[in-house]
C-alpha positions as CSV (number, residue, x, y, z in Angstrom):
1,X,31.4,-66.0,-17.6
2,X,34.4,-63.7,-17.8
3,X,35.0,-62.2,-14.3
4,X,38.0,-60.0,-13.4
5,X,40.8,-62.2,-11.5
6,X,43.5,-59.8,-10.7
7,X,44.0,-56.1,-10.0
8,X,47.2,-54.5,-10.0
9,X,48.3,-51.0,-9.1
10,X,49.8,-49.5,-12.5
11,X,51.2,-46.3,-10.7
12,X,50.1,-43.5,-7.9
13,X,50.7,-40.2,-7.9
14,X,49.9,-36.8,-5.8
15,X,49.0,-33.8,-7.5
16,X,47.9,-31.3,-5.0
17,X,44.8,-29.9,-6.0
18,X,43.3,-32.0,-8.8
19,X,40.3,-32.1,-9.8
20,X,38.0,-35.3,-9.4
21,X,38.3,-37.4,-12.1
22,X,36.2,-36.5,-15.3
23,X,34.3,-39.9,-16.4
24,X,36.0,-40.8,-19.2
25,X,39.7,-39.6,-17.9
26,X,40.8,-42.9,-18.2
27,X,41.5,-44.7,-21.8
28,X,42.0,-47.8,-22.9
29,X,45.8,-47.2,-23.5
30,X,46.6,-46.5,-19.8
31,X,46.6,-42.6,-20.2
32,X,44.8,-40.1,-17.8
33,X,43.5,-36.7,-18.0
34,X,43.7,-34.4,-15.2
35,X,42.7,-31.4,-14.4
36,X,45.1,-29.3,-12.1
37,X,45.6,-26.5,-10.8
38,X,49.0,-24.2,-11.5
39,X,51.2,-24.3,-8.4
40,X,52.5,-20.4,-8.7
41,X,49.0,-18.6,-10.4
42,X,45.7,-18.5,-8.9
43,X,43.1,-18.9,-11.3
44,X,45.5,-21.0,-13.8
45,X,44.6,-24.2,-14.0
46,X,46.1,-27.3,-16.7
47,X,44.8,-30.3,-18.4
48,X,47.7,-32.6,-18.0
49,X,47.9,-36.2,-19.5
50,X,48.9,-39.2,-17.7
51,X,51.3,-42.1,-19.6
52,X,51.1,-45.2,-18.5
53,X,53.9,-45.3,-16.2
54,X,52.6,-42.3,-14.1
55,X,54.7,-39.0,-16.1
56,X,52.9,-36.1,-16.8
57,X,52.6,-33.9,-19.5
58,X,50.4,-30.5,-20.0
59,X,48.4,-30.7,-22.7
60,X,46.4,-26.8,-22.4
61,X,46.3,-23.9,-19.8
62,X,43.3,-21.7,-18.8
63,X,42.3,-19.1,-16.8
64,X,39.0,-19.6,-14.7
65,X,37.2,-19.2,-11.3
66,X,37.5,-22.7,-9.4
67,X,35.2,-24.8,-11.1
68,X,33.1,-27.5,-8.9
69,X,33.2,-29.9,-11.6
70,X,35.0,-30.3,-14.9
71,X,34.5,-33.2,-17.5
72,X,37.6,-33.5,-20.2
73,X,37.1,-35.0,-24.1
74,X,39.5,-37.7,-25.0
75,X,42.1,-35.6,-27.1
76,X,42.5,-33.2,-23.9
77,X,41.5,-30.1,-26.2
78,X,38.0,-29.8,-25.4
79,X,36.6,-29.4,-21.9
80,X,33.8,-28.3,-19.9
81,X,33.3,-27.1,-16.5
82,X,30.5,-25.3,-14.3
83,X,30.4,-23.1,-11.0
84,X,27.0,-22.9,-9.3
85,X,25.3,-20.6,-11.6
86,X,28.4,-20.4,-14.5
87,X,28.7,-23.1,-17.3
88,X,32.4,-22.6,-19.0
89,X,33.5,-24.0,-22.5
90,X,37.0,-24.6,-23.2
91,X,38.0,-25.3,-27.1
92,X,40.9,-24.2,-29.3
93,X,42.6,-22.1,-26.1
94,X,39.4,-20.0,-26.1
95,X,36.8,-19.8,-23.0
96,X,33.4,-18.9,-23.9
97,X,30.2,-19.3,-22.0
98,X,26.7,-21.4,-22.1
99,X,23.7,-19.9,-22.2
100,X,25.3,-16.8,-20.8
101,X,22.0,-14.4,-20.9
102,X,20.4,-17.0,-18.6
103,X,20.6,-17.0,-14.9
104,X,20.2,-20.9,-13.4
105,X,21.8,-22.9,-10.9
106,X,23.8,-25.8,-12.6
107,X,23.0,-29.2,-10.6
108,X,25.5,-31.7,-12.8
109,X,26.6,-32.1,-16.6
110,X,28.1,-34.6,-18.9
111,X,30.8,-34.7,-22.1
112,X,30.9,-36.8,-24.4
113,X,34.2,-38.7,-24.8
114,X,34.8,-36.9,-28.0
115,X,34.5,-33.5,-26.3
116,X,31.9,-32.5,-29.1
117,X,29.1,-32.5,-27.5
118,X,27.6,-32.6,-23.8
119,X,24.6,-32.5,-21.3
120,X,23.3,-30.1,-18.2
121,X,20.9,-30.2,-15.5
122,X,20.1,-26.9,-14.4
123,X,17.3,-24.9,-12.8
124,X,16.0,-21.5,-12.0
125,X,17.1,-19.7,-9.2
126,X,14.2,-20.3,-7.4
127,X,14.7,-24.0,-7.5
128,X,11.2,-24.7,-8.7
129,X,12.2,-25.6,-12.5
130,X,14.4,-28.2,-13.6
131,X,16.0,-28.9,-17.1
132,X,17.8,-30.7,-18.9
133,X,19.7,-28.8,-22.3
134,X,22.1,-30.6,-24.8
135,X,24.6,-28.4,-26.8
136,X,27.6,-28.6,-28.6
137,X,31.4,-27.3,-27.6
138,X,30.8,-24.2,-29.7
139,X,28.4,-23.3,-27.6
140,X,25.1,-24.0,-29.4
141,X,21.9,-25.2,-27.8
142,X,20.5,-27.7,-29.5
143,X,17.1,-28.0,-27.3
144,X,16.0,-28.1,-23.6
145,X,13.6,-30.8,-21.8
146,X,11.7,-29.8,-18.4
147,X,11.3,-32.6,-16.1
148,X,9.0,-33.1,-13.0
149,X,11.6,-34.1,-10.4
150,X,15.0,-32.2,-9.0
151,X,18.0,-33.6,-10.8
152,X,20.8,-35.3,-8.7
153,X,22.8,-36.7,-11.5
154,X,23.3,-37.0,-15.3
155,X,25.3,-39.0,-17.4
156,X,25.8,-39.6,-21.2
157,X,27.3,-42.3,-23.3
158,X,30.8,-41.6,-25.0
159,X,28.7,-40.3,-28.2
160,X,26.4,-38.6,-26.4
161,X,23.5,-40.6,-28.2
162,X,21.6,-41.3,-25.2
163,X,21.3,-39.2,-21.7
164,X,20.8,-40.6,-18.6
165,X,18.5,-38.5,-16.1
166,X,18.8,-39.6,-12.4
167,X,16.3,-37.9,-9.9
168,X,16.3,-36.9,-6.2
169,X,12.8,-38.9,-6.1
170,X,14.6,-42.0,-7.1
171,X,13.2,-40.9,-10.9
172,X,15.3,-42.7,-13.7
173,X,14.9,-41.2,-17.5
174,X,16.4,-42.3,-20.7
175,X,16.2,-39.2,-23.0
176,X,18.1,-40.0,-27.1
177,X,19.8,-37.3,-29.0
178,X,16.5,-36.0,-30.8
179,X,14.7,-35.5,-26.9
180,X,12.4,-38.6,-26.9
181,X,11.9,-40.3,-23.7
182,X,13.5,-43.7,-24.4
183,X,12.1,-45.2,-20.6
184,X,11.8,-44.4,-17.2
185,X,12.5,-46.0,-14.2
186,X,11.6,-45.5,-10.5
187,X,13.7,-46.5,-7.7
188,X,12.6,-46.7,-4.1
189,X,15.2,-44.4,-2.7
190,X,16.9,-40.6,-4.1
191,X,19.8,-41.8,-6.5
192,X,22.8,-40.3,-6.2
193,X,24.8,-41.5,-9.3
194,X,24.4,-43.0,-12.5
195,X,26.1,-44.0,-15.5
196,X,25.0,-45.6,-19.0
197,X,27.3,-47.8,-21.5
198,X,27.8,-47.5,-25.0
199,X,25.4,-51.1,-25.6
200,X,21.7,-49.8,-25.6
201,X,20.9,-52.2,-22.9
202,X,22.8,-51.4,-19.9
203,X,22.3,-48.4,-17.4
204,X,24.3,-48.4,-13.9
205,X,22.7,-46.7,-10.4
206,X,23.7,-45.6,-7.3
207,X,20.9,-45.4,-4.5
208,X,18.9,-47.0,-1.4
209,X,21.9,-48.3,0.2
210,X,23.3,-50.2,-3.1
211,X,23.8,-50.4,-7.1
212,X,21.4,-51.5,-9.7
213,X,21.7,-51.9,-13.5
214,X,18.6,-51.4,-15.5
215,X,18.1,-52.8,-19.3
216,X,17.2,-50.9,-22.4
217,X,13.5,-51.3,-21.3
218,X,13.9,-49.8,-18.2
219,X,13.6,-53.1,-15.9
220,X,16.0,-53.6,-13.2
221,X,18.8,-56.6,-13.9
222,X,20.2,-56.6,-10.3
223,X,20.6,-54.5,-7.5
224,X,23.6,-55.2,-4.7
225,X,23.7,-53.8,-1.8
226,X,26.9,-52.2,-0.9
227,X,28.3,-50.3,2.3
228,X,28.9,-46.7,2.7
229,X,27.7,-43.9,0.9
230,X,27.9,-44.6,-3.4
231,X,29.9,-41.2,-4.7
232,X,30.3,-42.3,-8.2
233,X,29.7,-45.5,-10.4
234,X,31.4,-46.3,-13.9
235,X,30.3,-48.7,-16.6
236,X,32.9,-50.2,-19.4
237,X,31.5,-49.4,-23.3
238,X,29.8,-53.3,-23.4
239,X,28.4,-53.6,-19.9
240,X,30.5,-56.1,-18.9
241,X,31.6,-54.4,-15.7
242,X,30.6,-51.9,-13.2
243,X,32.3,-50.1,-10.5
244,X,30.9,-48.5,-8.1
245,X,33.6,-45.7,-5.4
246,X,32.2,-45.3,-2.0
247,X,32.7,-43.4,1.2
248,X,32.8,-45.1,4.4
249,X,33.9,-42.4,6.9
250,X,35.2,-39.2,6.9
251,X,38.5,-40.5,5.7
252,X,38.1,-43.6,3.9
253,X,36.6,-44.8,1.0
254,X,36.2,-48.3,-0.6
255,X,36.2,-49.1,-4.7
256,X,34.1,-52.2,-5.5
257,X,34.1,-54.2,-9.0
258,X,30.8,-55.9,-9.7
259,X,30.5,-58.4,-12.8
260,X,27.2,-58.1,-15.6
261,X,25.5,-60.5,-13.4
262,X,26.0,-57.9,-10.4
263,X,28.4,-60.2,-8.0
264,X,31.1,-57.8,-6.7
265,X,34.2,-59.8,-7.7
266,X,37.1,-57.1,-6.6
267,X,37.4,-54.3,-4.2
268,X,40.1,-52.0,-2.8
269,X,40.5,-49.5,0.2
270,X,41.8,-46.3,0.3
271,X,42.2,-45.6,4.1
272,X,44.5,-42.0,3.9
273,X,41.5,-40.0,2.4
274,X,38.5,-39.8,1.2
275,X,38.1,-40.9,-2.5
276,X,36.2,-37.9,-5.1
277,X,36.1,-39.3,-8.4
278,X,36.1,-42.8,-10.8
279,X,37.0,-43.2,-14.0
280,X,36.7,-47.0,-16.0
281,X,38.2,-46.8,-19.9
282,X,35.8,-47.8,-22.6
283,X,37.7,-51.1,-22.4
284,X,37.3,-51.9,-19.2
285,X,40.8,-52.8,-18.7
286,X,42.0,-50.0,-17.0
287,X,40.0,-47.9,-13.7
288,X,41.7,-44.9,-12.1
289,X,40.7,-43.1,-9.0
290,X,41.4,-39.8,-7.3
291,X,41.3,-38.8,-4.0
292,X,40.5,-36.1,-2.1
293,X,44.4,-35.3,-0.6
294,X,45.1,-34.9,-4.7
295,X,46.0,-38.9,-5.0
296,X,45.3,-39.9,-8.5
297,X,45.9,-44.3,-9.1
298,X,45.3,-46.1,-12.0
299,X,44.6,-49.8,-12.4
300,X,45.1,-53.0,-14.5
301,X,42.2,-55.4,-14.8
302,X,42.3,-58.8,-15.5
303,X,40.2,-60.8,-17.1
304,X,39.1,-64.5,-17.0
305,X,37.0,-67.5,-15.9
306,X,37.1,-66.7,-12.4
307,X,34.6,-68.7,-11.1
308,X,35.9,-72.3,-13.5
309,X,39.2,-71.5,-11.5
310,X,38.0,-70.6,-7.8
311,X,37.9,-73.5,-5.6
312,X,34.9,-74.8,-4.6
313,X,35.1,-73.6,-0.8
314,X,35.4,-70.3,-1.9
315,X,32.7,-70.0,-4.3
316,X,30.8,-71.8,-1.3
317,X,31.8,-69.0,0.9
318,X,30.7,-65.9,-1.5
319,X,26.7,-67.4,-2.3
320,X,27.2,-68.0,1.9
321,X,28.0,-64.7,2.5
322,X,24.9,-63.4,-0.1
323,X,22.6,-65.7,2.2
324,X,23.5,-64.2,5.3
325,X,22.9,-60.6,3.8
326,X,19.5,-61.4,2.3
327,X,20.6,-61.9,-1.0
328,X,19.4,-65.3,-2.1
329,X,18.6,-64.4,-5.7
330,X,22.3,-63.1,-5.8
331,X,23.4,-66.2,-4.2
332,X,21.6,-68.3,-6.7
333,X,22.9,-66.4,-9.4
334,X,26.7,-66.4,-8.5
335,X,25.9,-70.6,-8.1
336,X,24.1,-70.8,-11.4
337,X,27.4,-69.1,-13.0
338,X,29.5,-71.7,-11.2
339,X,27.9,-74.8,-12.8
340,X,28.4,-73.5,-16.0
341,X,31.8,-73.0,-15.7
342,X,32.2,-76.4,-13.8
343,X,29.0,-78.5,-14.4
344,X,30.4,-81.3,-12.2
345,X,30.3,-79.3,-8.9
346,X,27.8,-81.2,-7.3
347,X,28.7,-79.2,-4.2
348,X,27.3,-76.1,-6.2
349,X,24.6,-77.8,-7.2
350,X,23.8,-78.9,-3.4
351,X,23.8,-75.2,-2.8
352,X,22.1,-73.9,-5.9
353,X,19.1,-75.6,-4.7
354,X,19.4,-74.8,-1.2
355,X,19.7,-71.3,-2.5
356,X,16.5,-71.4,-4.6
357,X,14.3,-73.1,-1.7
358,X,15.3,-70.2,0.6
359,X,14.1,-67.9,-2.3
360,X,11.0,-69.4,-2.5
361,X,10.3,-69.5,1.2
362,X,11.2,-65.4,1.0
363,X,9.0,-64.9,-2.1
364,X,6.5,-67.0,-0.9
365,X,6.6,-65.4,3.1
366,X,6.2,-61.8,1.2
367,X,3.6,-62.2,-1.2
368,X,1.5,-63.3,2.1
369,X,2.2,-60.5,3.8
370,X,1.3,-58.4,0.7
371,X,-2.0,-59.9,-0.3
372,X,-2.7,-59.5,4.1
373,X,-2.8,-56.3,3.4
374,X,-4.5,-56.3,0.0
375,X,-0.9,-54.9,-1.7
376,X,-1.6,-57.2,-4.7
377,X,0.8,-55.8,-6.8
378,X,3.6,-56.2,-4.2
379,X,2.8,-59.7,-3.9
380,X,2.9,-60.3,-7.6
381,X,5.9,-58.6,-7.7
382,X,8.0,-60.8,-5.2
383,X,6.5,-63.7,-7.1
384,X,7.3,-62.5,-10.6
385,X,11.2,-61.9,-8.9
386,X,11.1,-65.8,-7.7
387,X,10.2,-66.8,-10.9
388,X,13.1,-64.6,-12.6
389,X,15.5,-66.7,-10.7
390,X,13.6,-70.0,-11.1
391,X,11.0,-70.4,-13.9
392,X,10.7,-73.8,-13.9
393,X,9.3,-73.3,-10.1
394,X,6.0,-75.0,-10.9
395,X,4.9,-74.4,-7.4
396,X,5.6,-70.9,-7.5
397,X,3.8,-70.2,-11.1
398,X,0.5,-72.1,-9.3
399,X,0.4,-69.6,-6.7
400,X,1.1,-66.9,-8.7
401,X,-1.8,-67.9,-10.9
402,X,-4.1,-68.3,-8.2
403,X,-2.9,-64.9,-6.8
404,X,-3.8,-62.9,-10.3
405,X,-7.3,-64.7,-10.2
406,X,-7.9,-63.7,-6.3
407,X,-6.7,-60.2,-7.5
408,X,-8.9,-59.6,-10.4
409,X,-12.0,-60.6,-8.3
410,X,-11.1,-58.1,-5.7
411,X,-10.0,-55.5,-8.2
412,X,-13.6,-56.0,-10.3
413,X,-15.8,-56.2,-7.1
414,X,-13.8,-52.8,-5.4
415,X,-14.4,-51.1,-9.0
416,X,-18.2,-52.3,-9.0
417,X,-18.3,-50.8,-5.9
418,X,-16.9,-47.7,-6.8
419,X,-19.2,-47.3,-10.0
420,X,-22.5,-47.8,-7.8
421,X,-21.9,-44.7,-5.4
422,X,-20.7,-42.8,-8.5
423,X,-17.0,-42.9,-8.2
424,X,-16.5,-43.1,-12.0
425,X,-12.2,-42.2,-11.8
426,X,-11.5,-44.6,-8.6
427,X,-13.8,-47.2,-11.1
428,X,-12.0,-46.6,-13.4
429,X,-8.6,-47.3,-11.6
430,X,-10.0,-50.5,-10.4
431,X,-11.1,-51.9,-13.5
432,X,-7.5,-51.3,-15.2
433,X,-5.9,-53.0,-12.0
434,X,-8.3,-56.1,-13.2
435,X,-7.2,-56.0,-16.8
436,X,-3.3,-55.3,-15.3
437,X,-4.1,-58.9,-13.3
438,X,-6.6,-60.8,-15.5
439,X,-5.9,-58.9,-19.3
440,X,-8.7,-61.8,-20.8
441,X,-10.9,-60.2,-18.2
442,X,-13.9,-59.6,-20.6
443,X,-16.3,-58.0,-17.7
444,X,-13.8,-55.9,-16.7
445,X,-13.1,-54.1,-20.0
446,X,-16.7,-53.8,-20.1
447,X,-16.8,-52.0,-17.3
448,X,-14.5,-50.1,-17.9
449,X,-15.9,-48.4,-20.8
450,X,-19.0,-47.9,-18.3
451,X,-16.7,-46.3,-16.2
452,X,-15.2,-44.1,-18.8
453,X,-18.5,-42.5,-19.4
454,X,-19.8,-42.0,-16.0
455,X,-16.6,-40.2,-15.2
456,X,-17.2,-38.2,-18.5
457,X,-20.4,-37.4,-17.6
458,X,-19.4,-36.2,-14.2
459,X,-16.2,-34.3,-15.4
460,X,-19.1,-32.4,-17.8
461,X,-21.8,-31.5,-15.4
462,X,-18.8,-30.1,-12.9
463,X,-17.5,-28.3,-15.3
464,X,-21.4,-26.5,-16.2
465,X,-21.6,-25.8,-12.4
466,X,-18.3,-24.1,-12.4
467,X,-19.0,-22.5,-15.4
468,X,-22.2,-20.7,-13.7
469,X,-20.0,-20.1,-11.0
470,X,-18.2,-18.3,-12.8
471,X,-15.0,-20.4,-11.9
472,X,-13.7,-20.2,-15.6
473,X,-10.5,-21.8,-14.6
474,X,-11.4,-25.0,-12.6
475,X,-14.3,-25.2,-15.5
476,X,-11.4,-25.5,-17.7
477,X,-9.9,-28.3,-15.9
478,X,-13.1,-30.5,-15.5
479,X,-14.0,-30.1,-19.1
480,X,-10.9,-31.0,-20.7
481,X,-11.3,-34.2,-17.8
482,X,-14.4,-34.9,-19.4
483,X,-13.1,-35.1,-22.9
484,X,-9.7,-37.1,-22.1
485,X,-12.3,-39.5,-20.7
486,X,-14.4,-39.7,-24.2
487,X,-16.7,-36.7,-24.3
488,X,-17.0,-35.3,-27.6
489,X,-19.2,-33.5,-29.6
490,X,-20.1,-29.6,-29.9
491,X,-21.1,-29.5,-26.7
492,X,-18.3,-30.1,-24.9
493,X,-16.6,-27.3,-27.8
494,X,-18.8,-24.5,-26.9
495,X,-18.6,-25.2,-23.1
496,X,-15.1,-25.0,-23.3
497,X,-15.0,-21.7,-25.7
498,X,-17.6,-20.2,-23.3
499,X,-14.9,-20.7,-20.3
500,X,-11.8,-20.0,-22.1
501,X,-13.6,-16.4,-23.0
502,X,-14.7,-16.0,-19.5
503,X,-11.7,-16.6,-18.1
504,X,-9.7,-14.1,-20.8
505,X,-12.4,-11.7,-20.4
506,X,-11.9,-11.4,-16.7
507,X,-8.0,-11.5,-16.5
508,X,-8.4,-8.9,-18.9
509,X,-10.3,-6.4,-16.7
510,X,-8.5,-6.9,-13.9
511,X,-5.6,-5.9,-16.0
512,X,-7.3,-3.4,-17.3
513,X,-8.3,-2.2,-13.1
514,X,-4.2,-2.8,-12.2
515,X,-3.5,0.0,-15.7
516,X,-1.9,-2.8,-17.3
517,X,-3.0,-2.4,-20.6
518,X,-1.2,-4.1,-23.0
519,X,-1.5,-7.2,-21.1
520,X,-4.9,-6.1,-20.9
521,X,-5.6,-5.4,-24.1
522,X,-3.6,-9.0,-25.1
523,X,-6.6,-10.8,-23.0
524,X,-9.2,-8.8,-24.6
525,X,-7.9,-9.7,-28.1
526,X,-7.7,-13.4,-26.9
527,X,-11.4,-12.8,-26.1
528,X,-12.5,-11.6,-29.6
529,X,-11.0,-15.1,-31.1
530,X,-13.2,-17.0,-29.4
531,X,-16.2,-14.7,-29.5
532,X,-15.7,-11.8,-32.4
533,X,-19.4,-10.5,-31.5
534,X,-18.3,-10.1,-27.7
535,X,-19.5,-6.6,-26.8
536,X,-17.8,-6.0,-23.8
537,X,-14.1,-6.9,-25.6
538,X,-14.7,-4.8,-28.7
539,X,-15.3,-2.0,-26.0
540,X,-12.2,-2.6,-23.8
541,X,-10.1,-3.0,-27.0
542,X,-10.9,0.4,-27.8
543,X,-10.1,2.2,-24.4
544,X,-7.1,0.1,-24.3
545,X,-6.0,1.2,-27.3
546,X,-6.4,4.9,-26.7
547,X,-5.1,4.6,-23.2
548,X,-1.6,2.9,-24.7
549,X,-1.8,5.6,-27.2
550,X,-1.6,8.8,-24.5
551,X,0.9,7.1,-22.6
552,X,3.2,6.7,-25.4
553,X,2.4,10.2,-26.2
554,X,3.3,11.5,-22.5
555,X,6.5,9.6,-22.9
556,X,7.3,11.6,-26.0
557,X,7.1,14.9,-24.0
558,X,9.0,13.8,-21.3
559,X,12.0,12.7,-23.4
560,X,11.8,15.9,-24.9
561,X,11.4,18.1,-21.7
């Protein structure tokens, strides 16, 4: 396993003002891009590049309000940046806008590394909406995505093939290029950063007190818990390491390096100010930091087999130190990794399995708690985590076992239960939780197709009472219920053309009431569609008409007058 050995300071550098690093400011060469602000001209502000030994030069100059967040392509020409409710574009020494006849709040957004193209997570002003929209730097929208859940962060990979969606609610989405959900994810805790590599299969997050790294299914790798509050986390092009920059107090700030298997193998303090922004080249040979006093550092990684080097005592102290924080599976991991380095460390070995039996007694402690409570899936879940970490733990896969088979009966049983007092949706739940534990569960898929069409039924005859009701809307609801549930047939049709004219036919006259006519006369068109005999519509159409007709007329008169 190649692990970072050293770190060394390349150079450090103050430039009063500069913004916080973009994400892919840093390249594999050693070279920075900045984006400060002129020291004579308000409102001037310059994209400078970084050599390698620290020395500046200004690449291009523009003219904007402050922005609260730029992101820079790799060739320094092409650049975004947002205010709260303005999106800039920067390209060929001309500033344009995005979506400039649209009023939203931006919440983050995301260039590619070859400046071309780039992601934004926006919402009305309302803050009720929230969306995601890819375009290019000449300003074209290539689509929009709604999601359910307020955005905290977004991220994209240096080709901007894949967009990473990180949610208040602890909501992780994979969207591609062509806006196809690619997987979700659901943390336990509001996320608050997020990165993705350029290997499909690797996808960093900050949140819930640590960082985790999801696979291109959308299954969580590792999670680490890490002090402070996580600002920012990078990822290198292959996923081989993360970083992850973090506030501690009001003027410090720590920078941690974590290896693919999630073992923080580096950090470094920065103890003057508060750090704002991390940068990690494609590479992952070079990192670069800024802070909030205008500091900007850059760093060398190195590379090697860290832990066939380490001595014993201090690999000892690291799975130690795991232990004590409640990490065992992170302590078994870091020992696994040792033995392959050094397979005669029988002192590793000692601990390995001292590791895994504390596991086990973990795992095994929490999935009694669980099933106490009848959380099944919980216990099955800190099960199926032993096992990740030891699958030859014959013990463990015998309880496990025994635990789907105790949860299937329960499941079964609850959804019999629920079927007899004519519960046909919380049957229904129930009976897939008994496939989910027992998937040969013959009975249960019986049942469950039993289930289907008691629900169904139900759904239909609510929707007929709230049809006489007059309730066209919640009719609506419970009939298109009944037919995700199975019902077909013309039935089912003409119920649901018999509410969608009621309810078109009464928006329509209290349109009509309000003098809104052409929305009026919109509803009572609608109406005709379903029913073209409808007396009633083919009346209002008429007055509607003629009403529309005088109005336009009386605005005619008044111009002239």
């Amino acid at each position: 396993m190649s692990d970072i050995t050293n770190v060394n300071l390349l150079w450090q550098r103050k430039a009063r003002g500069a913004a916080a690093l973009a994400r892919f400011a840093a390249q594999d060469d050693g070279t920075l891009l900045v984006s400060v602000p002129d020291e004579l001209e308000a409102r001037t502000f310059h994209i400078a590049r970084f050599d390698p030994n620290g020395r500046s030069q200004v690449l291009e100059t523009y003219n904007v309000e402050t922005l609260r967040k730029t992101e820079i392509g790799s060739s320094g020409s092409a650049f975004v940046g947002v205010t709260d409710d303005d999106f800039y574009l920067f390209r060929e020494k001309r500033k344009s806008r995005f979506l400039a006849d649209r009023r939203a709040s931006y919440t983050d957004l995301a260039l590619s590394a070859n400046g071309q193209r780039f992601a934004a997570a926006l919402c009305d002003l309302l803050l009720s909406g929230n969306t995601i929209a890819l375009g290019d730097i000449g300003g074209r929208l290539l689509w929009t995505k709604d999601v359910t859940f307020p955005i905290a962060r977004l991220a994209v990979d240096r080709e901007a093939r894949r967009i990473a969606v990180a949610g208040e609610s602890g909501d992780l989405l994979m969207l591609d290029a062509a806006r196809d959900t690619l997987w979700t994810h659901r943390a336990e805790a509001a996320l608050t950063a997020v990165a993705t590599s350029d290997a499909a299969d690797r996808t960093v997050f900050a949140g819930g007190g640590g960082v985790g790294v999801v696979d291109g299914e959308g299954r969580l790798v590792w999670f680490t818990p890490l002090p402070g509050d996580i600002i920012e986390v990078a990822i290198d092009a292959e996923g081989r390491t993360a970083a992850a920059l973090t506030r501690l107090d009001q003027s410090a700030g720590r920078l941690y390096f974590l290896s693919g298997e999630g073992l923080p193998t580096w950090d470094i303090d920065f103890d003057e100010a508060r750090p704002t922004g991390l940068s990690l080249s494609a590479d992952g040979q070079h990192a670069a930091v800024s802070l909030r006093d205008g500091t900007l550092a850059v760093y060398r990684l190195e590379y090697g087999e860290r832990l066939a080097g380490a001595a014993t005592d201090q690999v000892l102290g690291e799975a130690r130190a795991a232990l004590d924080a409640g990490n065992a599976r992170q302590a078994a991991e870091l020992l696994r990794a040792r033995l392959l380095a050094v397979p005669s460390d029988v002192s590793a070995c000692e601990a390995l399995s001292r590791a895994l039996s504390e596991l086990r007694r973990r795992a095994f402690h929490a999935a009694e708690t669980a099933e106490a409570v009848q959380d099944f899936v919980g216990a099955d879940t800190h099960l199926a985590e032993l096992l990740a970490a030891s699958a030859l733990d014959a013990e463990a896969t015998a309880l496990r076992t025994a635990l789907r088979a105790r949860w299937a009966a329960f499941a079964f049983a609850a959804g019999r239960a629920a079927l007899e007092r004519g519960d046909g949706a919380a049957a229904e739940a129930r009976f897939l939780e008994t496939i989910e534990a027992d998937p040969l569960h013959t009975e249960a898929r019986a049942a469950l197709a039993h289930a289907r069409q008691s629900a169904s039924a139900g759904a239909l005859q609510r929707g007929k009472d709230l049809l006489a009701a007059g309730r066209f809307t919640d009719a609506i609801a419970a009939l298109a219920e009944a037919q995700t549930r199975g019902a077909t047939g013309p039935e089912v049709t003409a119920l649901l053309r018999e509410a969608r004219t009621g309810e078109a036919l009464a928006l329509g006259n209290k349109l009509y009431q309000d003098r809104q006519y052409a929305a009026a006369l919109f509803q009572f068109k609608k109406v005709l569609r379903f029913d073209p005999a409808n007396a009633e519509a083919l009346q209002k159409v008429g007055y509607a008409q003629n009403l529309l007709q005088d109005r336009d007329l009386n605005e005619r008169f008044t111009r002239l007058e």
